[in-house]
C-alpha positions as CSV (number, residue, x, y, z in Angstrom):
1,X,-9.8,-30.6,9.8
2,X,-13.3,-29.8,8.0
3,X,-13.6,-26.4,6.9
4,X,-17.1,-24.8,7.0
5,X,-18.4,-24.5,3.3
6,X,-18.6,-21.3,1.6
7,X,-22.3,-20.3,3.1
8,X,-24.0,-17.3,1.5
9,X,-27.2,-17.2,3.9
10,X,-26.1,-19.3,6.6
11,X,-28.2,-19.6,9.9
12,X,-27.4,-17.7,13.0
13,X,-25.4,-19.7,15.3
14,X,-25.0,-17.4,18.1
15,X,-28.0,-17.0,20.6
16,X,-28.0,-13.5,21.3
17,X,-26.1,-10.4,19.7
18,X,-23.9,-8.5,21.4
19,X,-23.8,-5.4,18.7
20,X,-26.0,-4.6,15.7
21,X,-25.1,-2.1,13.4
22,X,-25.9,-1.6,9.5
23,X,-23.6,-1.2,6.4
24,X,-24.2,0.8,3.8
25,X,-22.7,1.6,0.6
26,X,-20.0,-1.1,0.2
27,X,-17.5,-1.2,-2.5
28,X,-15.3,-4.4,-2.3
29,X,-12.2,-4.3,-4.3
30,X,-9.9,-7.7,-4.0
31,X,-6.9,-8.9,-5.4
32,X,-4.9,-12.2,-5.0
33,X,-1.7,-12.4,-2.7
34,X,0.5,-15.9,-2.0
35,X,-0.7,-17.2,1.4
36,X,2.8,-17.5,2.6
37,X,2.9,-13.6,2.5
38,X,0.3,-13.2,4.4
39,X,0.3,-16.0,7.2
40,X,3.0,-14.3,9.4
41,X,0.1,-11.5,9.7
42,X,-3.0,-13.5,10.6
43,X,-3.5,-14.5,14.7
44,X,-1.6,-17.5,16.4
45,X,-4.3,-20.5,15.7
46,X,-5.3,-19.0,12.5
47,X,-3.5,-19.5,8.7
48,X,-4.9,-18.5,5.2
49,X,-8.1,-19.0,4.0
50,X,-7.2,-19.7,-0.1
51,X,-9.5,-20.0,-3.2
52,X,-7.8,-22.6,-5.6
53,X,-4.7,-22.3,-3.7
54,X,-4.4,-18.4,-3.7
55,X,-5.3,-15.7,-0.7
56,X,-6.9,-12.5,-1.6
57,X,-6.7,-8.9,0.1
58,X,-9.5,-7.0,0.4
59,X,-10.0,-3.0,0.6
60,X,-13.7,-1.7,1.6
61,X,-14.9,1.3,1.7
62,X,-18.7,1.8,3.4
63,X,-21.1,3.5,5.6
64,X,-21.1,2.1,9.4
65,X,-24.9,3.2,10.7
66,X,-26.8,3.0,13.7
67,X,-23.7,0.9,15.7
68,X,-25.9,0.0,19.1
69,X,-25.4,-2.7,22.2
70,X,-27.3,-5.8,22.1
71,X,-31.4,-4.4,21.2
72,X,-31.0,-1.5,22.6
73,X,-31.0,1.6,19.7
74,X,-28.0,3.1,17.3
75,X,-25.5,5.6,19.2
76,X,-26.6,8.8,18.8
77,X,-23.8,10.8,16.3
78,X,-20.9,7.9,17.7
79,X,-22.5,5.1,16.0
80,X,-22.4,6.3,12.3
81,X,-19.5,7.3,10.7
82,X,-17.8,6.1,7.4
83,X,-15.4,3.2,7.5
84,X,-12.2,1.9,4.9
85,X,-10.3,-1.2,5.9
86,X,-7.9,-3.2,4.6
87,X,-8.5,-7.0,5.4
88,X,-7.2,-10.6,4.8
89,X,-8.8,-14.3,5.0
90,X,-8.3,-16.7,7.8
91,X,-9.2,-20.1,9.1
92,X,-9.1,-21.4,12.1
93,X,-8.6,-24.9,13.7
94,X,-11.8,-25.7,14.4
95,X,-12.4,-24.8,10.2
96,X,-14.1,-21.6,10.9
97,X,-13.9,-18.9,7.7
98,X,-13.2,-15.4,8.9
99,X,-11.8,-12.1,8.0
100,X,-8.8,-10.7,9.8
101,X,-8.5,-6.8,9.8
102,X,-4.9,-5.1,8.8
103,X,-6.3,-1.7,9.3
104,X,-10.4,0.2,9.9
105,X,-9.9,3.4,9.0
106,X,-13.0,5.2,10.6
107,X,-14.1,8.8,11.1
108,X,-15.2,8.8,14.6
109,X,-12.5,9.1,17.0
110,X,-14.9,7.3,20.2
111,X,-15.7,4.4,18.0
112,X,-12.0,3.8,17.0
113,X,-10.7,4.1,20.8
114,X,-13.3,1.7,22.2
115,X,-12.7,-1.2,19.7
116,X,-8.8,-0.4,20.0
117,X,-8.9,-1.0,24.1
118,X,-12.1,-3.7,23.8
119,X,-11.1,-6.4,21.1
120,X,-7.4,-4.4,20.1
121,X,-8.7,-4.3,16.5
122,X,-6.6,-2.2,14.2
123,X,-9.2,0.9,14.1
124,X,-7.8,4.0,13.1
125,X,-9.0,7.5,13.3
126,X,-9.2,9.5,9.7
127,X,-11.1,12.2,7.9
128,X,-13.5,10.7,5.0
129,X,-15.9,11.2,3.0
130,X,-18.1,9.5,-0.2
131,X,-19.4,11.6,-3.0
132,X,-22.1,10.4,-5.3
133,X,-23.0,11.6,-8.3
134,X,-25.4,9.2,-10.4
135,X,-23.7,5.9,-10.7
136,X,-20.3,7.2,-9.9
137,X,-18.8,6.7,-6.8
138,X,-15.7,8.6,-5.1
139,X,-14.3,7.2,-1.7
140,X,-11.6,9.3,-0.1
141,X,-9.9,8.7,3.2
142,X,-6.9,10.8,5.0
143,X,-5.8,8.9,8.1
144,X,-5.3,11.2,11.1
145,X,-4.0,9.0,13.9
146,X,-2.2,6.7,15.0
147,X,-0.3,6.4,11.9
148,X,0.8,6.5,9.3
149,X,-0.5,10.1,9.4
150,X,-1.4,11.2,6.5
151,X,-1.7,7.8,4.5
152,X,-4.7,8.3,1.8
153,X,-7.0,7.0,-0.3
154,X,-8.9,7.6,-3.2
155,X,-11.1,4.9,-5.2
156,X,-13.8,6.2,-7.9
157,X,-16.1,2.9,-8.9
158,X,-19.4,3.1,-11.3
159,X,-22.1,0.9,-10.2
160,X,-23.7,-2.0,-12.8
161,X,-26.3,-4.2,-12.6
162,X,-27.3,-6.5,-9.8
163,X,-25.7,-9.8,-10.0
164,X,-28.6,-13.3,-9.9
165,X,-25.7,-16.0,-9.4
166,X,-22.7,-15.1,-8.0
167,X,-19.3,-16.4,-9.1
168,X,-17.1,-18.6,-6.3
169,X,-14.5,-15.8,-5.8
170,X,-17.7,-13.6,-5.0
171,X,-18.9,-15.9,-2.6
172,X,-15.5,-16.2,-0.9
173,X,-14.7,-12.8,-0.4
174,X,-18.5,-11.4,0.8
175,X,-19.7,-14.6,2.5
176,X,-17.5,-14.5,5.7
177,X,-19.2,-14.9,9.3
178,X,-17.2,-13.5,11.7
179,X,-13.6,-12.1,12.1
180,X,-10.7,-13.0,14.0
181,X,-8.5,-11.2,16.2
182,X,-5.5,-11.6,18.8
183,X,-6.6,-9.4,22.3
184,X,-4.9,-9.8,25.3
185,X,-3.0,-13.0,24.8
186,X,-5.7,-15.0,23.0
187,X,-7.1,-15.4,19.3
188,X,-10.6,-14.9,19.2
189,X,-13.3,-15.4,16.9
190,X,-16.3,-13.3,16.9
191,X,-19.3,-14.5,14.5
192,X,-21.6,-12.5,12.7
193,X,-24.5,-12.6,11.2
194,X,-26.6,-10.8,8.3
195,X,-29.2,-11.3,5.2
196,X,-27.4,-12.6,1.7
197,X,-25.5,-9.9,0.4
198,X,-27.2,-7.9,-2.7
199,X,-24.2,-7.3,-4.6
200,X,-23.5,-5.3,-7.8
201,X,-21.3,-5.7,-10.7
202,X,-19.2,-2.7,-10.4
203,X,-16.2,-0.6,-12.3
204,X,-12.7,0.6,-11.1
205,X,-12.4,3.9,-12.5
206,X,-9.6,5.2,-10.6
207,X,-7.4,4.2,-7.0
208,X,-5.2,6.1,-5.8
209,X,-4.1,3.5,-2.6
210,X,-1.8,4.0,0.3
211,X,-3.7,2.0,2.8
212,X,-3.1,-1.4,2.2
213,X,0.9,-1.0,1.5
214,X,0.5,0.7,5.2
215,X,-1.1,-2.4,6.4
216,X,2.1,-4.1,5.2
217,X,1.1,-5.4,2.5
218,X,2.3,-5.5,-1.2
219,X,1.0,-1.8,-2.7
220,X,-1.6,-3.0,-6.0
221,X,0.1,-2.8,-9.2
222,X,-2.5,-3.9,-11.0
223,X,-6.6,-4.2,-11.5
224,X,-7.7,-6.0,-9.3
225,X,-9.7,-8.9,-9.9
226,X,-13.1,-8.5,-8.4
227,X,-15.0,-5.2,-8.0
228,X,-18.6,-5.3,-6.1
229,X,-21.0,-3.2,-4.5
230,X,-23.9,-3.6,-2.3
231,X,-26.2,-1.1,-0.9
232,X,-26.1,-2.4,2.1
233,X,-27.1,-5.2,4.7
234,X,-28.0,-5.0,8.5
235,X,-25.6,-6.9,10.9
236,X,-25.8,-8.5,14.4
237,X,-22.3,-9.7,15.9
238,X,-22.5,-12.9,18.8
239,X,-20.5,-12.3,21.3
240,X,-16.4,-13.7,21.2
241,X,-15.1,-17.4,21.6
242,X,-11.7,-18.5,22.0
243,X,-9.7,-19.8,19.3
244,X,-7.9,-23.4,20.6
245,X,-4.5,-24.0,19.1
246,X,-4.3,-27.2,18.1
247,X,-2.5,-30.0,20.2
């Protein structure tokens, strides 16, 4: 099986876009995990997607703005709302890179209800916020429902300069095109597309974490090992293709 190459401004393969959206103040913290933890989570048809042999899990906080149908304009109120999820890397058999969700912590309830009943992604609902003051940035999130209620977290980050070249773990982490997801008895892949990330260097002051130990996953003991921002980037997702099992 070929896998797709790690693509930073790949075309867009899909022919029309089903969503658009934007994302705005991303801070990406990763850290690595053994891929034969995490391969009983990922989607039948799907395994880990590894950087010299290791997988990494990923916890993002952002802004989600201006979530809309195909052209047609940003929800009014619905379609912005802050967003922290908790995510893992997958390939699939046809050697398509993607991101598979543990948990999307958002603070719109309609939002989280739709893509829950639509695609069965992992959306919950929860209070957050993101406070700014200069170059210091505080993400906080309180999940509300389903559950675990109450499950919170808190990451402070200082923003650095812009990175020119990119190092391969920052490419593998940011440059993913689509996600995949099990719905209804079938693992599906849906692309997306978006301008090359502008990414930051940026600082881990302080986590306080109980998201991605609820998304049954090992709790971080320690720093993690890449810490990025990016102002922002806007997004169109294709609309959903089957994943084949192999055989």
């Amino acid at each position: 099986m070929d896998i797709e190459p790690v693509d930073s401004a790949p075309h867009r393969v899909f022919p029309w876009a089903m969503l658009r959206q934007r994302w705005q103040d991303l801070t990406f913290l990763h850290w690595p995990v053994a891929p034969e933890l995490v391969a009983p989570l990922l989607p039948a048809g799907t395994r880990p997607d590894t950087l010299d042999g290791v997988s990494h899990v990923g916890l993002i906080g952002f802004r989600m703005v201006g979530l809309g149908l195909g052209r047609g304009p940003g929800v009014p109120y619905f379609g912005t709302f802050w967003e922290t999820n908790v995510r893992l890397y997958s390939v699939d058999g046809t050697g398509r890179r993607a991101v598979v969700f543990r948990s999307l912590d958002a603070s719109r309830l309609v939002p989280v209800l739709v893509a829950r009943v639509t695609l069965r992604l992992p959306y919950l609902w929860s209070s957050m916020r993101l406070d700014r003051d200069g170059d210091r940035l505080t993400y906080r999130c309180r999940r509300r429902w389903p559950g675990p209620t109450g499950a919170t977290s808190r990451m402070v980050v200082r923003v650095g300069e812009r990175i020119a070249d990119p190092t391969p773990l920052e490419h593998f982490v940011t440059a993913r095109w689509g996600l995949h997801t099990r719905a209804y008895g079938r693992t599906l892949h849906l692309p997306n597309w978006h301008p090359r990330w502008p990414l930051h260097r940026a600082e881990l002051l302080h986590l306080d974490d109980e998201l991605v130990a609820a998304a049954g996953l090992p709790a971080p003991t320690g720093p993690p090992v890449s810490v990025l921002y990016s102002p922002g980037v806007g997004v169109q997702f294709g609309p959903p293709v089957t994943v084949r099992r192999p055989g």
